[in-house]
Structures are given as structure tokens and as C-alpha cells.
N, C-alpha and C positions, 0 to 999 in steps of 0.2 A: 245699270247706272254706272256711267264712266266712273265720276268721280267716287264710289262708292269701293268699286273695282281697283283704282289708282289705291284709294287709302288699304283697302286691304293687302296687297302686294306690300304697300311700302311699311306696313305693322307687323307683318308676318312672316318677312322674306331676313333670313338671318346671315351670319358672317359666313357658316359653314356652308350657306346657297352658293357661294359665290362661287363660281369655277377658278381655278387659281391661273388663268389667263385675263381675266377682272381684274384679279387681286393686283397683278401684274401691272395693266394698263392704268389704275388708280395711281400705283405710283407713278408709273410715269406725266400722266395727268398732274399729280401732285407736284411733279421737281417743275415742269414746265411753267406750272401755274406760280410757282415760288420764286424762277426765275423770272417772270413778269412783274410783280411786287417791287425784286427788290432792284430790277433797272430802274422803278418808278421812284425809286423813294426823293430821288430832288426834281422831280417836274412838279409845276405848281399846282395842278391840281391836288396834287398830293400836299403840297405842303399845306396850302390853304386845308384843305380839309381836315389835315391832321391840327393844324391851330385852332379851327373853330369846335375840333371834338374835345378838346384840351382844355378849352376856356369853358369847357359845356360841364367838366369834371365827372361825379358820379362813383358808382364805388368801382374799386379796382377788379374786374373782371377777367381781362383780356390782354396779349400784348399785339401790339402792330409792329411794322419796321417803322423805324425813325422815331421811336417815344420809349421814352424808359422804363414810363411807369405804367401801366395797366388800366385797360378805359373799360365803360360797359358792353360786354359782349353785342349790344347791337350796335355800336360804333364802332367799335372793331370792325366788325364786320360792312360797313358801311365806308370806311377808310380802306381796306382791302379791295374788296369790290374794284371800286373807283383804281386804285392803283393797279389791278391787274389788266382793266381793262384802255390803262391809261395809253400805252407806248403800241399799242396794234398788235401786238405779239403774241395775244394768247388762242386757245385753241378751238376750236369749230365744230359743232356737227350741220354738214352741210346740208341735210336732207330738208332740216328745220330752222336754216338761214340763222344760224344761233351759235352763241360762244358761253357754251354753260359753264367752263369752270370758273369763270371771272365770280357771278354770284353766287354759284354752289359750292364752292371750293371757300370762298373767303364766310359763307355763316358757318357752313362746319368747322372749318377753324376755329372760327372764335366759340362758337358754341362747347366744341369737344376743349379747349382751353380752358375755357369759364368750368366746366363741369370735372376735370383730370380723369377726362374719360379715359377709355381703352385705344390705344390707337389702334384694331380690329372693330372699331366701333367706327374711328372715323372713317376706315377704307370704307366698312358698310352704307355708313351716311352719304359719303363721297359719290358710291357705285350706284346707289338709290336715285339719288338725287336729278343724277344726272341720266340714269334711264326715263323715270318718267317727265322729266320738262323735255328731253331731247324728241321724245311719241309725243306729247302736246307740242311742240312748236313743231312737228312735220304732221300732225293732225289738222292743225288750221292753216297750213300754208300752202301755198305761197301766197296767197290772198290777203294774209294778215297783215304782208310783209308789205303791204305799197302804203301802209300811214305807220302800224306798228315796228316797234323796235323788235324784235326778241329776246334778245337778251335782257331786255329790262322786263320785258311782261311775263313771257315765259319760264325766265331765270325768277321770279319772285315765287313761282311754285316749287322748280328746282329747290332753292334755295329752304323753304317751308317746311319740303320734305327731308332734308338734309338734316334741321333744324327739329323735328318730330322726332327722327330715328334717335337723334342724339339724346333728346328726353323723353325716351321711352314712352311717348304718344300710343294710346291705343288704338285701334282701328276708331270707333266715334271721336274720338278726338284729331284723329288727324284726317274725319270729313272737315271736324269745322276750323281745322288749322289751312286745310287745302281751301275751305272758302273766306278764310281773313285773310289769306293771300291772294288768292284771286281778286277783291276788293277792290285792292289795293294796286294791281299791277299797273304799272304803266312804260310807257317811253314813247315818245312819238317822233317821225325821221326827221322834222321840221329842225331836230337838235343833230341831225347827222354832221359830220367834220367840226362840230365847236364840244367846249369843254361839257356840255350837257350828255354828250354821247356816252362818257366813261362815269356821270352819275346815274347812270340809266342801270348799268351793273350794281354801282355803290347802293341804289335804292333798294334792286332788289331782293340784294343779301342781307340789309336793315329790314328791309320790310317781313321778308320768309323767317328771320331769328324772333321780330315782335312778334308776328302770327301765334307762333308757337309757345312763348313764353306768355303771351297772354292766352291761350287753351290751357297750357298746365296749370294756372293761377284759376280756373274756371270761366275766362270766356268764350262764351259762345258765340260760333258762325254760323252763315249761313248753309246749307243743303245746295247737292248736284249746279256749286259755281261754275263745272264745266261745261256741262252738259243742259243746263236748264234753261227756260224760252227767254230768260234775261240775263242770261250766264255768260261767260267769256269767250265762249265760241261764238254764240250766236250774235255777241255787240260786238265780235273785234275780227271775226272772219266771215268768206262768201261760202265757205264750206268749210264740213269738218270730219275727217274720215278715222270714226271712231274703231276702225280694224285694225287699226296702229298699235292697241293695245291688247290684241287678241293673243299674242305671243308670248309676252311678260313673264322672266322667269326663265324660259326656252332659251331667247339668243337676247344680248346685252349689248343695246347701242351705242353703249363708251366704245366695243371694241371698233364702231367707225369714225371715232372722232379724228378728224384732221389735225396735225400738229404744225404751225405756221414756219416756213422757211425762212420768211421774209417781215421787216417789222411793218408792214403797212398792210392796208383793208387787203381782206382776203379778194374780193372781188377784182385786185390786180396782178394776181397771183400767174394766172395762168400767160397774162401778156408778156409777164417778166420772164418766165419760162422760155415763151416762145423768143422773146427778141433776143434772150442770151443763148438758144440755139441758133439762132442766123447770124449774132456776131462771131461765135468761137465754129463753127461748121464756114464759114465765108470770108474767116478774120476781116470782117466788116471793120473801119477806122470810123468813127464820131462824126470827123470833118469831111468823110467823102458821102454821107448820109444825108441825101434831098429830101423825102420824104417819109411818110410811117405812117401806114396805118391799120387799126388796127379792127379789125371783129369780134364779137363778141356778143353775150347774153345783155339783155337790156338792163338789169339792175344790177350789171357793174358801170354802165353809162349812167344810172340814175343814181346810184352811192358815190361812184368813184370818178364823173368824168370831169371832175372840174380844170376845166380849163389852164385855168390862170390862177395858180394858190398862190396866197402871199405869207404865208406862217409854213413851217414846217410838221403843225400838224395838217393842217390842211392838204399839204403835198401828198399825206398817207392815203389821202382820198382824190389824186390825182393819177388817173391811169397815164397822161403825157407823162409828165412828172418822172412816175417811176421807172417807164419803160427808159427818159433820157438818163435818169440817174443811173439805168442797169447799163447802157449802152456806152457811159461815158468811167464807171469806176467798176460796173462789173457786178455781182452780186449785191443786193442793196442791203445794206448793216444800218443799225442804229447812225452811225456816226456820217451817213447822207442824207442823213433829212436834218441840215441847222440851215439858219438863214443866209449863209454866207454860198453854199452850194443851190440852195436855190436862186442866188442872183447871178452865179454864173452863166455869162455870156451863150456859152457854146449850148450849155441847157436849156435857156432860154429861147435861143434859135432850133433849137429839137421839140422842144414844144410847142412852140410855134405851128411845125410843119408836122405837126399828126393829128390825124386825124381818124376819128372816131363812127363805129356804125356796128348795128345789130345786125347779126345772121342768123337767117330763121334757121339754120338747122341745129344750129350752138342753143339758139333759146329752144327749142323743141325739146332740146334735151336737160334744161334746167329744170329742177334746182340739184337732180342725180346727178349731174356733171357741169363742171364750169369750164369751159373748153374757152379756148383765144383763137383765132389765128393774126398773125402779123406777118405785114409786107415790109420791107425794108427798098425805098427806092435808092438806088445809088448813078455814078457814068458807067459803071459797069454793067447794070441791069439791075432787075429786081426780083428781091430775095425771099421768101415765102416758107414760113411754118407754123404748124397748128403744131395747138396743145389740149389732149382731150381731159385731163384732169391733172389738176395741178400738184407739184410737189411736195407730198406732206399728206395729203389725200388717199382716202383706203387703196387706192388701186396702187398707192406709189408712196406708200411709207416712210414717214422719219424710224430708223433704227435707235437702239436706243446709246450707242453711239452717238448720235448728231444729238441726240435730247439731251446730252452729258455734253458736247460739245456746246450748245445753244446756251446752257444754263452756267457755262465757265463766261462766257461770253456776256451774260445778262447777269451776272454776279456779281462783277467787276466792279463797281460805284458803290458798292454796297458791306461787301466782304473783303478781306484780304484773301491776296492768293492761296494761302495754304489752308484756309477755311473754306474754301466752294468745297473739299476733296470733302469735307467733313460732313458739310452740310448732305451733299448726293447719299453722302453713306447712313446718316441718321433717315431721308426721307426712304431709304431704299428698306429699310427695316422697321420702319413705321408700323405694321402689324405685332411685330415684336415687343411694344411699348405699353407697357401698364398705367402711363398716366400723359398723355399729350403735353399737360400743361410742362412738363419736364423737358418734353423738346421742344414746344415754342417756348420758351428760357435758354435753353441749347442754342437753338437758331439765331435767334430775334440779339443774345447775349456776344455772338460773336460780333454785330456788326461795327465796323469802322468807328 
């Protein structure tokens, strides 16, 4: 039994399992995911949602960015979520079309806050968490992945088990924590590019902290949610390749998590790659650029091909969009997607003239690889490069350089300069900590 199998790894498997290359990548997972937060803290989803948790009161559990005073651990966690996965920036495992730290990383916060755990408790939570949602969302996919979200369905077991570790869940308790989250999962693509996309995460990481905390109070779930003839695989996939979890324990999926270059959908990752090789390899000019276009896997044309956005979130799910923004300023940063660069003329006319289409050898090779190629027409000729996996991506690594660099960069609005150096150095020693709640006060207390 899958899910029998899941709860016992995730009741059993202790801090000292972890290989200290885990240990490692959790932090880094950690600063990345902390950097996404605290870019979010004035975009409105964020704000709204931190008002309507505010107005909802409750006893003081938890802290978030942007609130002073302490909300309940599943709001917290529900305002995190939503904020990590608000600005496109956070991180991926591509095997299973999914961005687990947004809802695994924001309930063990709050969860290990609420409780003044061990911060070698939360790495554990953390490294849990995200191994077995990361084997369930590449168990049912890609199949899941043409109505379901993942990271809203998926990340609500992530999140569960994050959420169990943290409260010392036994194996039978954390069957029926793993099926009150399963219940529960949702997210559906019909919310893909609008504000429903980034509560898809907020739900998840609320919904995996309730699971839990109503098992430790004595409620009971269901039996084998994942595996069973009415269970999560069988209503939300056309297959489910339960060998995913035959390894558990052996090798740990976090270490293929991709970490994002770029603040927009992953699924445009690889085109920006490619067209920022033809312009700096051909010093390609804007205005001598007739045409573009581009190839690619199909479900970056069905996430990311919109045409014609008119909001700057929507541009993050614009493959024309990004490729002009990357063509015309160069690497794309937060500060090219506001509305005043999307109504730029020259942009406008780059988006215009590209155009979009599947390669069967690209999609042959998804969801293992997200490959591009792009053509750049000019009067000089035309200019041509693939990209077989994108930057950030296991085969092509962020260092933890550019994650310290990324996280100065996403800090900014949030911290004062001479607080990012502080913050890095408390998440880097995060195992070192005997009560989290003392560094989310540390963190949460520096900001602006």
C-alpha cells in the first residue's frame, strides 16, 4: 500500500537519515523560498490576504512577513504559501510539474514556529515533505497535469507531511493525516495567470497544517487516499507509476529541485535562455529583429503562450512577452514585468511578430527536459539556438552564489541592506537552532 508505505518513511525517517548534502540543499531551498516571501510582501495578493487573516484574529500562533503580531498557525501558513508562490520565483521539481517549497516550506514554518521546535526538526519536516509530494506529483503525471494544478494538489500532501513530522505524528496517524489531505487537495489550471494560481499554494500549506492538527486532536481519515479505487490517483490521473517510491530513503528528490533564474513561469525558461544566446552570440539589436520564433514542449504553449497579456502578472505567463522583455533589457528581473514596459511600443511590436509551435522531439522529451529552440529573423539572416534544459535545472545548477545573489536581490523591499547579510547567515545555520520560534522573531523582526 502506497500510502501506508509514504506514512511510514515520513514517521520513521529521522534528522540523522539525512545525508548532509539534504541538509545542505534544505537550506538552500529555505533562503530561496524566504527570498520569494519577502519580494511578495506589497503585491496584493499578499496584502489582501494578510487583511482578511487579521480581521479573522485567533490566538497568536505564528509570524508572517508584513504583520506584527502573530496569527494561527494555519494562516500563517496560508498567507506564506500564497506569498511564495506569488512573484513566479520560486522553485521546481520538474519531473512532477510542481513547486513544492511555496506549500511545504510555508506549513513547516508556521507549524515549527507555533510549536518552538528544533530547527533540525524543521530541516527534517522541510526534506520530508518535499520528497514524498515531489514522487507523488511525478507518480501521476503528466496526466494530472492537463486540468490539475500541482502544486495546489500535490503540495497539500507535501505540506501534511511537513506538518505530521513537525507534530510528531505516528505512522497510523499520519495514514489518516495523509488522507485528510488528500480530501482536500485541489487547484484546477482554469485559475492558471490570475490571482487563484498563487492560492493554490496558500491552500495547500493551510489545508496539510489543518490535516494534521486535527489527527493530533484525534481526527480520523480516511485509508490508502492514494492509492485506493476512489483515491487521488485514480480521480485526478490517467496513470500512476507507483515505483517512484520504491527508492525512499536511498536518493532524495530535493537534490533535483530546480532553482528559478528568472521571475516568471518556468515553462519560459528555456526560450529566454535560448534568445539571450542568439542576442549576445550575434549582438542581435531589438529594432533589426523581423521575426521569432519559437519551439517548444506543448505545455509551455498551454501555461505560458498568451499572447496578448495585459497585467504584468499575466506577462509571467507570456512566452512572446518574456522572450521581448529578455531581447529588449536583457535578463528579465522583477523590475520588467510593471505595466509601463508592457505597453512599450518596441515590445509590443516583438510580440507581435513571434510566433509559437510544438516540437515533437522537445515534447518527446518532456517533462525530463524542458528544452526551447528559437529562431531570431533579422536582414542579416536568421539566427537559431536550442536550449536542452534550462538554467537552474539539475543538469545546470544555480550555485549557491547566485541563491545568495538572488535572495539580496528579492530582499530588497522587504529588509534593509545590512539585514539580507544577517538573515542568509541565521537560515544557513538553521539546524543549529533550538527553537525556530526565535528565528522567525529574528527574521520577520528585522523587516523595514
Amino acid at each position: 500500500m502506497i500510502t501506508e508505505k509514504v506514512a511510514r518513511f515520513a514517521s520513521k525517517t529521522s534528522y540523522q537519515d539525512l545525508p548532509d548534502q539534504v541538509v545542505d540543499k534544505v537550506k538552500m531551498c529555505l533562503l530561496d523560498w524566504l527570498g520569494c516571501v519577502l519580494a511578495a510582501v506589497d503585491e496584493p495578493v499578499a496584502v489582501i490576504t494578510r487583511k482578511l487573516v487579521h480581521e479573522w484574529g485567533g490566538s497568536g500562533q505564528s509570524r508572517v512577513a508584513g504583520l506584527s503580531e502573530k496569527i494561527p498557525a494555519p494562516h500563517a501558513a496560508l498567507v506564506h504559501g500564497v506569498m511564495a508562490h506569488t512573484i513566479e520565483f520560486d522553485d521546481i521539481y520538474k519531473d512532477a510539474l510542481y513547486h513544492p517549497g511555496a506549500p511545504v516550506i510555508a506549513a513547516a514554518f508556521a507549524v515549527a514556529d507555533y510549536l518552538g521546535a528544533p530547527g533540525r526538526e524543521l530541516v527534517r519536516a522541510i526534506a520530508l515533505g518535499y520528497e514524498i509530494s515531489n514522487r507523488l506529483g511525478a507518480a501521476v503525471n503528466p496526466s494530472h497535469y492537463r486540468f490539475w494544478h500541482t502544486t495546489g494538489t500535490v503540495g497539500t500532501f507535501g505540506a501534511a507531511v511537513a506538518a505530521g513530522v513537525l507534530l510528531n505524528l505516528g505512522f497510523s496517524q499520519m495514514v489518516e493525516c495523509l488522507g485528510l489531505a488528500g480530501t482536500q487537495a485541489a487547484g484546477l489550471w482554469q485559475a492558471g495567470g490570475t490571482m487563484g494560481k498563487p492560492l493554490h499554494a496558500g491552500k495547500a500549506a493551510m489545508n496539510g497544517v489543518l490535516a494534521a492538527l486535527l489527527v493530533r486532536e484525534g481526527y480520523g481519515g480516511p485509508q490508502q487516499i492514494i492509492e485506493g479505487e476512489k483515491g487521488f490517483a485514480a480521480a485526478t490521473a490517467g496513470s500512476f507509476n507507483s515505483t517512484l517510491f520504491d527508492d525512499m530513503g536511498k536518493e532524495y528528490t530535493i537534490m533535483d529541485v530546480t532553482h528559478k533564474y528568472y521571475p516568471s513561469c518556468g515553462h519560459t525558461h528555456a526560450a529566454i535562455d535560448a534568445a539571450l544566446g542568439i542576442v549576445n552570440a550575434h549582438r542581435v539589436r531589438p529594432e533589426e529583429i523581423k521575426q521569432i520564433k519559437v519551439e517548444t514542449y506543448r505545455a509551455a504553449l498551454e501555461v505560458a503562450g498568451n499572447p496578448s497579456p495585459s497585467t504584468p502578472y499575466e506577462a509571467k505567463f507570456s512566452l512572446p512577452y518574456c522572450i521581448a522583455a529578455a531581447v529588449v533589457y536583457g535578463e528579465p528581473t522583477l523590475a520588467d514585468f510593471t505595466e509601463s514596459k508592457l505597453a512599450e511600443p518596441e515590445i509590443r511590436r516583438l510580440m507581435d511578430n513571434t510566433f509559437l509551435s510544438v516540437d515533437e522531439e522537445i515534447q518527446a522529451a518532456f517533462p525530463g527536459k524542458r528544452g526551447a529552440r528559437v529562431v531570431i529573423g533579422t536582414d542579416r539572416g536568421a539566427f537559431s539556438h536550442f536550449v536542452s534544459c534550462r538554467r537552474g535545472d539539475p543538469e545546470n545548477q544555480l550555485t549557491w552564489s547566485e541563491i545568495k545573489h538572488k535572495f539580496h536581490a528579492l530582499a530588497g523591499p522587504c529588509l534593509k541592506p545590512e539585514n539580507t547579510a544577517t538573515v542568509m547567515g541565521l537560515v544557513l545555520e538553521i539546524d543549529r537552532f533550538s527553537d525556530v520560534s526565535r528565528l522567525a522573531g529574528q527574521i520577520f523582526g528585522l523587516e523595514r
